[in-house]
mmJSON file of the N, C-alpha and C atoms, coordinates in Angstrom:
{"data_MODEL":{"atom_site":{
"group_PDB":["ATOM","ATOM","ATOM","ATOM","ATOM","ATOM","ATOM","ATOM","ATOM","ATOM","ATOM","ATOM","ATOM","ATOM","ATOM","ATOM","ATOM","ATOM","ATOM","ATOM","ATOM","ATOM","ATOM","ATOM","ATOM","ATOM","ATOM","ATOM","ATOM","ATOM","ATOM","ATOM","ATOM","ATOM","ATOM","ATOM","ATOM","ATOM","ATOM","ATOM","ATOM","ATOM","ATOM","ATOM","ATOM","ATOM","ATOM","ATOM","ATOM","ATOM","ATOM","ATOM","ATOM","ATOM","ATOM","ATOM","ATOM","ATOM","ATOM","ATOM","ATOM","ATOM","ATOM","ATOM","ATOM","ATOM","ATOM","ATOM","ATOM","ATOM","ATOM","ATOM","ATOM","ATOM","ATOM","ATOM","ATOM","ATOM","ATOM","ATOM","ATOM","ATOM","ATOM","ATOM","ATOM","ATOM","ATOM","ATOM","ATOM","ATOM","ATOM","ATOM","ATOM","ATOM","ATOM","ATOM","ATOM","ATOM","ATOM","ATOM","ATOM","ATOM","ATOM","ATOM","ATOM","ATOM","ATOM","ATOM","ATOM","ATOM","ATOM","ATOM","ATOM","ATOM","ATOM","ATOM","ATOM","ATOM","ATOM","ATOM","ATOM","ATOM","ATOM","ATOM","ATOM","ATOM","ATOM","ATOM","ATOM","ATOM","ATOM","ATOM","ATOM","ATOM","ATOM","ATOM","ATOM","ATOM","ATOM","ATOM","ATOM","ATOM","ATOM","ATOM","ATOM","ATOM","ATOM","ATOM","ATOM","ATOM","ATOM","ATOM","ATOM","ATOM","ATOM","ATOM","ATOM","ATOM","ATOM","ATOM","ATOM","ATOM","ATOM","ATOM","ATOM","ATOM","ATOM","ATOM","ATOM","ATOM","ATOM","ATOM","ATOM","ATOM","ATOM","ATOM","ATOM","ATOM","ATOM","ATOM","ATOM","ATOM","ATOM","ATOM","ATOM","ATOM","ATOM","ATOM","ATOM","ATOM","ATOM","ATOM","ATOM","ATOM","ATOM","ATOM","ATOM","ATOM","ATOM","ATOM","ATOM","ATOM","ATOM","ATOM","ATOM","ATOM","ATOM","ATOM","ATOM","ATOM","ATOM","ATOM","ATOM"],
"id":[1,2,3,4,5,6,7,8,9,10,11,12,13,14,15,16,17,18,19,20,21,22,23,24,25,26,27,28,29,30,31,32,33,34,35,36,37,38,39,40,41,42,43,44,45,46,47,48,49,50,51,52,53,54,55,56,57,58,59,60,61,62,63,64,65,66,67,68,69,70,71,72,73,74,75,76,77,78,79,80,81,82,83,84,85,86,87,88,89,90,91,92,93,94,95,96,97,98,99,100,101,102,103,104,105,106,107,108,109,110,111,112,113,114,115,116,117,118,119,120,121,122,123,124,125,126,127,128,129,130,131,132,133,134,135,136,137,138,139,140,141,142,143,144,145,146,147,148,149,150,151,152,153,154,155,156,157,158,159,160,161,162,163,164,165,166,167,168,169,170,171,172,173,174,175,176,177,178,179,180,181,182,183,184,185,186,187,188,189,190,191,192,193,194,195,196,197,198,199,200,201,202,203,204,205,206,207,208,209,210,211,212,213],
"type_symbol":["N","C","C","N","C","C","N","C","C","N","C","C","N","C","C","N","C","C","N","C","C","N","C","C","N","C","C","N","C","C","N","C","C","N","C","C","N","C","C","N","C","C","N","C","C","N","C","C","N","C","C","N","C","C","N","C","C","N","C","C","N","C","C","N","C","C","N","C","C","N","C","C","N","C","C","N","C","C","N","C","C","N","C","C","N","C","C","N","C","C","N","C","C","N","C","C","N","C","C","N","C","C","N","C","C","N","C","C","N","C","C","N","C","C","N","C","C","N","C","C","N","C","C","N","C","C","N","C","C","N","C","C","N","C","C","N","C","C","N","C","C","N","C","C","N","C","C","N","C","C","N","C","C","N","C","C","N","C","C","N","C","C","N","C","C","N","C","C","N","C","C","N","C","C","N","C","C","N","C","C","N","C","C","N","C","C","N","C","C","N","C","C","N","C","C","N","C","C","N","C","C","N","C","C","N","C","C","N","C","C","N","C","C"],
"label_atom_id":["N","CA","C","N","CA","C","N","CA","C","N","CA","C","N","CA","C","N","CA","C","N","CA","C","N","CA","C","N","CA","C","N","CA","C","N","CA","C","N","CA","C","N","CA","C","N","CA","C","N","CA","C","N","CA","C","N","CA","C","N","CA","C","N","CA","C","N","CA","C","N","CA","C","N","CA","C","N","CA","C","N","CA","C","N","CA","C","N","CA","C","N","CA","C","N","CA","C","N","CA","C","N","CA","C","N","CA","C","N","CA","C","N","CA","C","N","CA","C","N","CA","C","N","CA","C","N","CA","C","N","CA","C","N","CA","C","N","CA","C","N","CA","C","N","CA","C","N","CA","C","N","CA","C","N","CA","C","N","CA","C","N","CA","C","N","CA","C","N","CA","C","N","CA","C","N","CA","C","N","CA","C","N","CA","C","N","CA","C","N","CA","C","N","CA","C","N","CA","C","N","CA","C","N","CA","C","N","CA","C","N","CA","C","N","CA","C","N","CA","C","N","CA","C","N","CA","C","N","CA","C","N","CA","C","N","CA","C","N","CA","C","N","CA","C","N","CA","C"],
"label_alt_id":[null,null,null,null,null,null,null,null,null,null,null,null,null,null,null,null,null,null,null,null,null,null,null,null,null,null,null,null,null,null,null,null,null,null,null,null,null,null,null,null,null,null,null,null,null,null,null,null,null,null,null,null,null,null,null,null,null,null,null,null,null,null,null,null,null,null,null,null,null,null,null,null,null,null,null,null,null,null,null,null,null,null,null,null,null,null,null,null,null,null,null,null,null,null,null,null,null,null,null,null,null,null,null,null,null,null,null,null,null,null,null,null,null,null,null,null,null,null,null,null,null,null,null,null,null,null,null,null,null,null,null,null,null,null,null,null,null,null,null,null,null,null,null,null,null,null,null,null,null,null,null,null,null,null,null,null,null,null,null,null,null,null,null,null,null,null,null,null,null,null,null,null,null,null,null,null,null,null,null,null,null,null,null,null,null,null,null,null,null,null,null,null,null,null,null,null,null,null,null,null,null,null,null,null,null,null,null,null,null,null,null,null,null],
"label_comp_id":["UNK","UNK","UNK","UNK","UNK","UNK","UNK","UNK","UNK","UNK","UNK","UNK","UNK","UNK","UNK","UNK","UNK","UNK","UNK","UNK","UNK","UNK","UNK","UNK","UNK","UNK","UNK","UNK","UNK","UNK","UNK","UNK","UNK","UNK","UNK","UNK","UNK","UNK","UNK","UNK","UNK","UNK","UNK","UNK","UNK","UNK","UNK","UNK","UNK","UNK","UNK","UNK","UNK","UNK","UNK","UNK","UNK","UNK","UNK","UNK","UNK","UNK","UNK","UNK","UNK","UNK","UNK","UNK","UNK","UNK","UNK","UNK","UNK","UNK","UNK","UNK","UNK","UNK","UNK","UNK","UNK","UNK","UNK","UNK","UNK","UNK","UNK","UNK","UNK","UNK","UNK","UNK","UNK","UNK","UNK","UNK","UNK","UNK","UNK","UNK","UNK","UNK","UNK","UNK","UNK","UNK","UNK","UNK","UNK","UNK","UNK","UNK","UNK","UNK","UNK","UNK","UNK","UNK","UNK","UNK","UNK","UNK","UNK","UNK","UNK","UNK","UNK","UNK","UNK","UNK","UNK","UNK","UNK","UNK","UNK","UNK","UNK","UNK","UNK","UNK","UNK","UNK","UNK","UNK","UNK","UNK","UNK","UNK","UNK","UNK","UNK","UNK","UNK","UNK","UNK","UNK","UNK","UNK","UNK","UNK","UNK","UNK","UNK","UNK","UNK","UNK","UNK","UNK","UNK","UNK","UNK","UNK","UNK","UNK","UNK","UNK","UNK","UNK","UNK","UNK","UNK","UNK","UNK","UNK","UNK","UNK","UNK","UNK","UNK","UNK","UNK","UNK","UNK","UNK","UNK","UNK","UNK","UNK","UNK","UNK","UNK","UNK","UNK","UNK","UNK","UNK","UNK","UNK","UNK","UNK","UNK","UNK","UNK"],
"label_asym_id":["A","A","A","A","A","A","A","A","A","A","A","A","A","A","A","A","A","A","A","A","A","A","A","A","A","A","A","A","A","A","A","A","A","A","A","A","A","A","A","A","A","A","A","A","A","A","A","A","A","A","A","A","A","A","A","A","A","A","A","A","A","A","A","A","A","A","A","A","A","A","A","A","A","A","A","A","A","A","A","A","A","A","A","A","A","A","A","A","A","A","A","A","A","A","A","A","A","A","A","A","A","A","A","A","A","A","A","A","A","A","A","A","A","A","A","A","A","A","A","A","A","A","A","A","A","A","A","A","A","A","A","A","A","A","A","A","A","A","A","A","A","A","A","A","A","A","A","A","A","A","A","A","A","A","A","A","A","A","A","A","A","A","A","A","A","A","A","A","A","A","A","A","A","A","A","A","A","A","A","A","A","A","A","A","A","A","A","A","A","A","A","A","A","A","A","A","A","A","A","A","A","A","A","A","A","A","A","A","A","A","A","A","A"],
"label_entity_id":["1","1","1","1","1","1","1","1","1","1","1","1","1","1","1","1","1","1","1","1","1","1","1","1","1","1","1","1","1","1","1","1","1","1","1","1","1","1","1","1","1","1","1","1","1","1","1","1","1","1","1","1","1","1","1","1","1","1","1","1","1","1","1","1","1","1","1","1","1","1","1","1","1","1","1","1","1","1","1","1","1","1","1","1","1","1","1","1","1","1","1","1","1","1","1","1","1","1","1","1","1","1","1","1","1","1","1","1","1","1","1","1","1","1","1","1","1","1","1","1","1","1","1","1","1","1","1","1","1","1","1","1","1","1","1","1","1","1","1","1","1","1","1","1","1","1","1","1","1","1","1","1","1","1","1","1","1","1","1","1","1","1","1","1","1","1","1","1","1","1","1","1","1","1","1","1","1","1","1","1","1","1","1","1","1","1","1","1","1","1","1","1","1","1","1","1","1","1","1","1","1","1","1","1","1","1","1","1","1","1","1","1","1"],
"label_seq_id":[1,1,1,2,2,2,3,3,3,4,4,4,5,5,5,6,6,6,7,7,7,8,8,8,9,9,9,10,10,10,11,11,11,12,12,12,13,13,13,14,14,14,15,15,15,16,16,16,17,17,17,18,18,18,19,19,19,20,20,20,21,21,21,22,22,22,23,23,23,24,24,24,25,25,25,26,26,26,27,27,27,28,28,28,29,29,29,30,30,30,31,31,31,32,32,32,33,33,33,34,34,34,35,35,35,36,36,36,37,37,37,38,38,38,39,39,39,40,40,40,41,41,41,42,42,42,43,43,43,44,44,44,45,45,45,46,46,46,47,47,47,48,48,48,49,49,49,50,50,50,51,51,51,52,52,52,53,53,53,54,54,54,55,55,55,56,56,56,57,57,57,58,58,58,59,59,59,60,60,60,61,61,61,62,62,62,63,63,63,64,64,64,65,65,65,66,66,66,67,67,67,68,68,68,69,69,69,70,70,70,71,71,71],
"pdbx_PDB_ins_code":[null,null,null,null,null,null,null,null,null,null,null,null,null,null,null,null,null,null,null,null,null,null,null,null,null,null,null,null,null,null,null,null,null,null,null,null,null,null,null,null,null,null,null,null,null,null,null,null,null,null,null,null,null,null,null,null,null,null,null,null,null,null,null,null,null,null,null,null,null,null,null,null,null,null,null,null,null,null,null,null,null,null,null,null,null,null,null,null,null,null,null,null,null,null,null,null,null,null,null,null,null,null,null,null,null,null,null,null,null,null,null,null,null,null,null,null,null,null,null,null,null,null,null,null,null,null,null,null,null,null,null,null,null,null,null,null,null,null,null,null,null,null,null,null,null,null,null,null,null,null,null,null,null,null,null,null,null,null,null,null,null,null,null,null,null,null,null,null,null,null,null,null,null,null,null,null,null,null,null,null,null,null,null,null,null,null,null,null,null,null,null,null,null,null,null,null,null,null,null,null,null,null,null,null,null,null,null,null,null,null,null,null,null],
"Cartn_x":[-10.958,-9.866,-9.969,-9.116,-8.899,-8.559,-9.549,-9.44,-7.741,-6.988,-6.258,-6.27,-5.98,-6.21,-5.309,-5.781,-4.742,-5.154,-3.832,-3.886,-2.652,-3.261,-2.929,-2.615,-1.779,-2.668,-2.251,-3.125,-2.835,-2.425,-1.083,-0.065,-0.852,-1.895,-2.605,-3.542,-4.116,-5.019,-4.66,-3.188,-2.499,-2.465,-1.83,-1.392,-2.664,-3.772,-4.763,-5.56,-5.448,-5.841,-4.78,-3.545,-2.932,-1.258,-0.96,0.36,1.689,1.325,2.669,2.564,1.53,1.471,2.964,2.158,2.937,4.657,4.9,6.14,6.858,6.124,6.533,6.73,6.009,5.964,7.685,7.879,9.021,10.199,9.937,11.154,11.956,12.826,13.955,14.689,14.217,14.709,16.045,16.5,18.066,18.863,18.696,19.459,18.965,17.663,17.215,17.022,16.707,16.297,15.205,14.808,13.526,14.379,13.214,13.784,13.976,14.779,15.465,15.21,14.67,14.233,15.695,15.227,16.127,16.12,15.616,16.22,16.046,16.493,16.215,14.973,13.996,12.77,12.564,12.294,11.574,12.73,13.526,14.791,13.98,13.655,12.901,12.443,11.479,11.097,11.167,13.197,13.887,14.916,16.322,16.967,16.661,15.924,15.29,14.758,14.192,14.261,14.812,16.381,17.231,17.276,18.009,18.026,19.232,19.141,19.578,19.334,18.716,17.879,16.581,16.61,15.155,13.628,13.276,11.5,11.392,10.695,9.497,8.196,7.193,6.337,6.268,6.583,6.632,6.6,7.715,7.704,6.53,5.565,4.821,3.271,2.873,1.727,1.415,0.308,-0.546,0.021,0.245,0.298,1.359,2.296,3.188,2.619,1.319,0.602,0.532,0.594,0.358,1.508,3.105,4.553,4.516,3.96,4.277,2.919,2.815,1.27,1.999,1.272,1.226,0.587,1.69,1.158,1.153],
"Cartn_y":[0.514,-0.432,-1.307,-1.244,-2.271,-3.588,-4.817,-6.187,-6.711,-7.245,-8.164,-8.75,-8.264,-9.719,-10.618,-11.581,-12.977,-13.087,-13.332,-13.646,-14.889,-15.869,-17.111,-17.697,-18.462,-18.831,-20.367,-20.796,-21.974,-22.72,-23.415,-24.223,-25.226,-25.966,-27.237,-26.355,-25.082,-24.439,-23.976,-23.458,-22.798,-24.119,-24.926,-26.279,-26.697,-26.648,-27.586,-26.478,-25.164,-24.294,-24.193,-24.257,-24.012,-24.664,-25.916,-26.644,-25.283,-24.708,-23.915,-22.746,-22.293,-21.379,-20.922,-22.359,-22.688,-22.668,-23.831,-23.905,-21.895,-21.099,-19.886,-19.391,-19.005,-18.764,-18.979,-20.17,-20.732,-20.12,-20.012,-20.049,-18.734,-18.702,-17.721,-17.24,-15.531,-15.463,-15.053,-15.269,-14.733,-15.393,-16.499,-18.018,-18.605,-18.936,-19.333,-21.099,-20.944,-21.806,-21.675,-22.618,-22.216,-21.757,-20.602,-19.779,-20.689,-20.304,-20.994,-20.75,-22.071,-21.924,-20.601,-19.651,-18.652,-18.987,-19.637,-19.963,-21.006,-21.849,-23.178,-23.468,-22.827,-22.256,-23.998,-24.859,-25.996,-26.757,-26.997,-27.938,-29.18,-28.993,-30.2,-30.718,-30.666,-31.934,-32.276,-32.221,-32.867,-31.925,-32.496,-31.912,-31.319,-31.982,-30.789,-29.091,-29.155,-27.937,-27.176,-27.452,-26.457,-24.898,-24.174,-23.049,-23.079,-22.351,-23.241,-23.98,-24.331,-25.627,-25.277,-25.639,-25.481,-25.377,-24.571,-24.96,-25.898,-26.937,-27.527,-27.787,-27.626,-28.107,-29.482,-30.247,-31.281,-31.165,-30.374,-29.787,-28.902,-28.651,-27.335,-27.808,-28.862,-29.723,-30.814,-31.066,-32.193,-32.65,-33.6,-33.528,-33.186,-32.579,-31.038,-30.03,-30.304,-28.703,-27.61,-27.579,-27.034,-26.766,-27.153,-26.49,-25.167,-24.298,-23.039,-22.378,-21.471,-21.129,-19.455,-18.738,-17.492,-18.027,-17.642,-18.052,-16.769],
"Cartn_z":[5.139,5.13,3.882,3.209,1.952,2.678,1.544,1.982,1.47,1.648,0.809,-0.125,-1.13,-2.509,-2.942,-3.007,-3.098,-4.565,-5.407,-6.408,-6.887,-7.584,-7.531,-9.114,-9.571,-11.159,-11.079,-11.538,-11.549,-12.746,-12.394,-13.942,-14.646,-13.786,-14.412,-15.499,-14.82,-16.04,-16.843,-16.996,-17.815,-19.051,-18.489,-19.143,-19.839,-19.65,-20.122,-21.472,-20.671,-22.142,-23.258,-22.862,-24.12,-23.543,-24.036,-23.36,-23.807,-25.438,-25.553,-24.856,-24.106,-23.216,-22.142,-21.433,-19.97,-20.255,-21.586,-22.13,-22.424,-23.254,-23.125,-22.234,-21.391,-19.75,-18.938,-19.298,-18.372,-19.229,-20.456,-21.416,-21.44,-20.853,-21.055,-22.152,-23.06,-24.338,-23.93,-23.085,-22.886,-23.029,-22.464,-22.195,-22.927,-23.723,-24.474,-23.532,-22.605,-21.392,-20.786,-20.201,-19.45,-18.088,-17.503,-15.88,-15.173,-14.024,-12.902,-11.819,-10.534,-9.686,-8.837,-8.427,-7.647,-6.266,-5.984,-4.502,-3.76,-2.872,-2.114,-1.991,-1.776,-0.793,-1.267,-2.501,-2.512,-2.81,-2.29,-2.459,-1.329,-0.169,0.155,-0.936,-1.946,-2.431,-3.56,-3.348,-4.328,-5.399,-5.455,-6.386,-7.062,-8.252,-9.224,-8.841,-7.721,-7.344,-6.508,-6.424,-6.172,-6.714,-6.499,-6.871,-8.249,-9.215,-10.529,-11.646,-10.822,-11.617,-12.851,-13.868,-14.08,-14.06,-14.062,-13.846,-15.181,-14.789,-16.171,-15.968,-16.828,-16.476,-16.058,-16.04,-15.3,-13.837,-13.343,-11.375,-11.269,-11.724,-11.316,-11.351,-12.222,-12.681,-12.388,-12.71,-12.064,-11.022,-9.887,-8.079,-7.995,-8.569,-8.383,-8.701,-9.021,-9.122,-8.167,-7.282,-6.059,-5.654,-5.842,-5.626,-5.084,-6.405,-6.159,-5.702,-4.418,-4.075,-3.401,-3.192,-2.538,-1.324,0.292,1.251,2.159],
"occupancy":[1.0,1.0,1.0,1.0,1.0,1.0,1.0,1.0,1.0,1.0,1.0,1.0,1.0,1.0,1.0,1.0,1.0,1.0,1.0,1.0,1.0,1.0,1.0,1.0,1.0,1.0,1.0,1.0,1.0,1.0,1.0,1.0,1.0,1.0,1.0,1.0,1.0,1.0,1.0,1.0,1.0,1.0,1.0,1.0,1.0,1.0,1.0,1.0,1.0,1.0,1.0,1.0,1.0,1.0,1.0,1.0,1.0,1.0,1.0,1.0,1.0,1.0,1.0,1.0,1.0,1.0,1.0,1.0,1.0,1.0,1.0,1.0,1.0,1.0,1.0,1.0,1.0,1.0,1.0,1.0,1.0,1.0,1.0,1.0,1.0,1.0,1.0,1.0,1.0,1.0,1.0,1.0,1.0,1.0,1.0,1.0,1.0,1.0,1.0,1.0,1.0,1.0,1.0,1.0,1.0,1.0,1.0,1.0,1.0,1.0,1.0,1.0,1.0,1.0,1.0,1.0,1.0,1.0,1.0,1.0,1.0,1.0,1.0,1.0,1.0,1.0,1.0,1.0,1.0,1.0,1.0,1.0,1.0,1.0,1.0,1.0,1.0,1.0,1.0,1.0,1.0,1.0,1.0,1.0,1.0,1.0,1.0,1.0,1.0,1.0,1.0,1.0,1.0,1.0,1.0,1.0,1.0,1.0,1.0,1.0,1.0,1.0,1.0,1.0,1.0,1.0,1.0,1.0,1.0,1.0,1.0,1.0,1.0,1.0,1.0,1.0,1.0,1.0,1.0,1.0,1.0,1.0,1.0,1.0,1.0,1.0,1.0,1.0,1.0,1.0,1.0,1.0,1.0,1.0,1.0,1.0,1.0,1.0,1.0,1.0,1.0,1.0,1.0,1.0,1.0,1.0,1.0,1.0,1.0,1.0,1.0,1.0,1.0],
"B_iso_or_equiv":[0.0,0.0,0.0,0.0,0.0,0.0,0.0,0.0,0.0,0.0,0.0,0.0,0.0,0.0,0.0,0.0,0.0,0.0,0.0,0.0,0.0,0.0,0.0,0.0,0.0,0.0,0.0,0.0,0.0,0.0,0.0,0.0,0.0,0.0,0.0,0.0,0.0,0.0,0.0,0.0,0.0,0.0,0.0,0.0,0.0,0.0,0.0,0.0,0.0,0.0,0.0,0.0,0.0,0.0,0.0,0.0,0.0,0.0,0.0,0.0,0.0,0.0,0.0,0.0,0.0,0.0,0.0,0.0,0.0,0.0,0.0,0.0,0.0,0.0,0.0,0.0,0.0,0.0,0.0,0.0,0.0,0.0,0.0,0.0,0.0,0.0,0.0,0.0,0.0,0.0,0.0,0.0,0.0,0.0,0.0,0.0,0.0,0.0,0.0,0.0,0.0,0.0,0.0,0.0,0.0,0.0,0.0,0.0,0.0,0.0,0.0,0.0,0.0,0.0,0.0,0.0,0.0,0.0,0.0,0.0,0.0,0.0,0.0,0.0,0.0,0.0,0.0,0.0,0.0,0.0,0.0,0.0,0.0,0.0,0.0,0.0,0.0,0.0,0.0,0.0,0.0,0.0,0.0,0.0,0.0,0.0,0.0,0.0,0.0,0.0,0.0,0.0,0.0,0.0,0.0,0.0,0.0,0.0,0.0,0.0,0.0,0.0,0.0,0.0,0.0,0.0,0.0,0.0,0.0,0.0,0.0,0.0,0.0,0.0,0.0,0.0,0.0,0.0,0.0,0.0,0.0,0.0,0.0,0.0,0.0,0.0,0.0,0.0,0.0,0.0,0.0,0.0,0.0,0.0,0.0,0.0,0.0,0.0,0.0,0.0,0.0,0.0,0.0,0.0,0.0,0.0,0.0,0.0,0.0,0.0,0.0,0.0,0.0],
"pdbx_formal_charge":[null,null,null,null,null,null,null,null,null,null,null,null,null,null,null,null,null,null,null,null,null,null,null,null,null,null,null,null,null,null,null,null,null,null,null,null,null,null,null,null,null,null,null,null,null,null,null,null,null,null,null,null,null,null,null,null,null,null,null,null,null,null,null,null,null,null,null,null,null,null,null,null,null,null,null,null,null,null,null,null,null,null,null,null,null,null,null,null,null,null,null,null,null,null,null,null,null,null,null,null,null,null,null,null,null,null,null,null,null,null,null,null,null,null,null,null,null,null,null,null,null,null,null,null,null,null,null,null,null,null,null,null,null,null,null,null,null,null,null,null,null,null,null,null,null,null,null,null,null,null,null,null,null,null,null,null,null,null,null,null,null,null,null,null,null,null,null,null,null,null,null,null,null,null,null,null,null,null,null,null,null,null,null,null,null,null,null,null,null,null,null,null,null,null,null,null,null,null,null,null,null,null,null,null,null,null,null,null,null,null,null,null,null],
"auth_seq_id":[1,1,1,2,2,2,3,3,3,4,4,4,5,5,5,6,6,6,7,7,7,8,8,8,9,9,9,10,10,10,11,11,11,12,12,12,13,13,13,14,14,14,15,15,15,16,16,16,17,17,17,18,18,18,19,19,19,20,20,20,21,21,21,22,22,22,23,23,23,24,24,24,25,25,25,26,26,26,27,27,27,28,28,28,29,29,29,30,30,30,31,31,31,32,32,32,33,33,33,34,34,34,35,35,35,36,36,36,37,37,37,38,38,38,39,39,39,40,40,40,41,41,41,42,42,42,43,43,43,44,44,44,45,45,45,46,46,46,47,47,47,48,48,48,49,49,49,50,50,50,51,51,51,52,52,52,53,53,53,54,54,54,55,55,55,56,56,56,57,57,57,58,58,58,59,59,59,60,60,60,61,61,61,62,62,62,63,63,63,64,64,64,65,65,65,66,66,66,67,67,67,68,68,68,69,69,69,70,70,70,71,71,71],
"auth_comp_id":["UNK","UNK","UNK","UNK","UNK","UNK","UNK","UNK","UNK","UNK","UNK","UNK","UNK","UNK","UNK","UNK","UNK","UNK","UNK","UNK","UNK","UNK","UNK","UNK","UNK","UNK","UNK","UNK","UNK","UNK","UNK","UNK","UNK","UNK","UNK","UNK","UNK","UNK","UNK","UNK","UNK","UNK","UNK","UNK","UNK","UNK","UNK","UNK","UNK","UNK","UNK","UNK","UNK","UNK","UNK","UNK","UNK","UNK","UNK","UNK","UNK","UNK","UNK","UNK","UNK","UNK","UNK","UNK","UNK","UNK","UNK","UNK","UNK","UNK","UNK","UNK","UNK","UNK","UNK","UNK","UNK","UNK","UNK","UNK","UNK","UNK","UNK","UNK","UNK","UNK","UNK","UNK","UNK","UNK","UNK","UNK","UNK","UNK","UNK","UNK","UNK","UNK","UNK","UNK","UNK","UNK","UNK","UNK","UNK","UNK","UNK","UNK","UNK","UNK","UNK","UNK","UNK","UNK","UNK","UNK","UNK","UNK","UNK","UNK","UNK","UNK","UNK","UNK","UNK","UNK","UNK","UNK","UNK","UNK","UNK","UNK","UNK","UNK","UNK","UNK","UNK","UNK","UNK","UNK","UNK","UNK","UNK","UNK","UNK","UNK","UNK","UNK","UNK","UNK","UNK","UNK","UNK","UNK","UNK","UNK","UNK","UNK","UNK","UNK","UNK","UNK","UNK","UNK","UNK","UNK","UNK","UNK","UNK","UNK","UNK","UNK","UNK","UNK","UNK","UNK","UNK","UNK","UNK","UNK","UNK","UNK","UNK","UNK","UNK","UNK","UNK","UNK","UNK","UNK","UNK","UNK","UNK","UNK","UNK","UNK","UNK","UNK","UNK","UNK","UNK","UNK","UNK","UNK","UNK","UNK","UNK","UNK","UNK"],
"auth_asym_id":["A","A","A","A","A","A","A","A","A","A","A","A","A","A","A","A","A","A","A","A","A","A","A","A","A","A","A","A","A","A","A","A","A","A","A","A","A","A","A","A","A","A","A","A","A","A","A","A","A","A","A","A","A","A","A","A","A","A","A","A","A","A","A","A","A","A","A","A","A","A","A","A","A","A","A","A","A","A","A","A","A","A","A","A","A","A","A","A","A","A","A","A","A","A","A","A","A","A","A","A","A","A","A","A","A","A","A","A","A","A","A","A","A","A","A","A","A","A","A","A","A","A","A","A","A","A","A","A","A","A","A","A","A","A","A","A","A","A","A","A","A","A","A","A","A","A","A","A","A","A","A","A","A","A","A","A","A","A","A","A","A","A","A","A","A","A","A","A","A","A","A","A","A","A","A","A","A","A","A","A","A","A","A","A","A","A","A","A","A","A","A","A","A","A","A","A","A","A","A","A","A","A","A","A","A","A","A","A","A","A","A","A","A"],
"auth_atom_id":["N","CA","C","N","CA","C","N","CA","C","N","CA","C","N","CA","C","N","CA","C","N","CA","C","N","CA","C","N","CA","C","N","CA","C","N","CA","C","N","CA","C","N","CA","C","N","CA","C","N","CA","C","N","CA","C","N","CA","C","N","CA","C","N","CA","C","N","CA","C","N","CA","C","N","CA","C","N","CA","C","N","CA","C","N","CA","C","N","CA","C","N","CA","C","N","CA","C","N","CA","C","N","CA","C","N","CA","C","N","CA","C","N","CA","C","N","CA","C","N","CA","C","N","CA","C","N","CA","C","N","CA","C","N","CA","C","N","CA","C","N","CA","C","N","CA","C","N","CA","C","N","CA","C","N","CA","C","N","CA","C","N","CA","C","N","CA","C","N","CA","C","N","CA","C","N","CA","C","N","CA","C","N","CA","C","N","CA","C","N","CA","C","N","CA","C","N","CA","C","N","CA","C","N","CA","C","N","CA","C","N","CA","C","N","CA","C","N","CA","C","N","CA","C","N","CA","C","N","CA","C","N","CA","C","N","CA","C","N","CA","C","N","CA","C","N","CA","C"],
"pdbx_PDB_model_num":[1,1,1,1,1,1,1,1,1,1,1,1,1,1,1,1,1,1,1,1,1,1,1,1,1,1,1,1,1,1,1,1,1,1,1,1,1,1,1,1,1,1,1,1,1,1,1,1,1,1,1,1,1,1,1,1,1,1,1,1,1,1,1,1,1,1,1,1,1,1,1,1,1,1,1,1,1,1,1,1,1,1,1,1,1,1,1,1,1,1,1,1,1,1,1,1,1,1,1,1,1,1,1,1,1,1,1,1,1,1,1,1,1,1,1,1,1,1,1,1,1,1,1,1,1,1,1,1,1,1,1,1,1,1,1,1,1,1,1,1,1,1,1,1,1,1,1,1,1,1,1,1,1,1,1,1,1,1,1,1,1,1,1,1,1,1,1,1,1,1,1,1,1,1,1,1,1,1,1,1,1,1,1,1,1,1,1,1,1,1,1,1,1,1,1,1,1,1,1,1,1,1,1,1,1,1,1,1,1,1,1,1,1]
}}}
């Protein structure tokens, strides 16, 4: 029987090794935007993360670090 593997990354570490990292990451060469939250799932805590809306590092880091998790 194969175990499960949880795989996770975390934005604060992304952010702290390399800030234009995280900024690439989000950045959309299409729209030339950073990606967009796709669905309600975190509209609880708070407009900004509606579906639409932008990701920034700002919503995803330091005690918004933890937003986005594999549950």
């Amino acid at each position: 029987m194969q175990d499960n593997i949880v795989l996770d990354v975390n934005e604060d570490d992304i952010n702290q090794l390399n800030r234009d990292l995280l900024a690439t990451l989000l950045f959309d060469r299409t729209t030339r935007k950073n990606i967009l939250w796709g669905t309600d799932d975190y509209k609880d805590l708070g407009d900004a993360y509606a579906a639409g809306n932008p990701i920034t590092e700002y919503l995803i880091t330091g005690s918004n670090g933890k937003v986005i998790s594999i549950s």
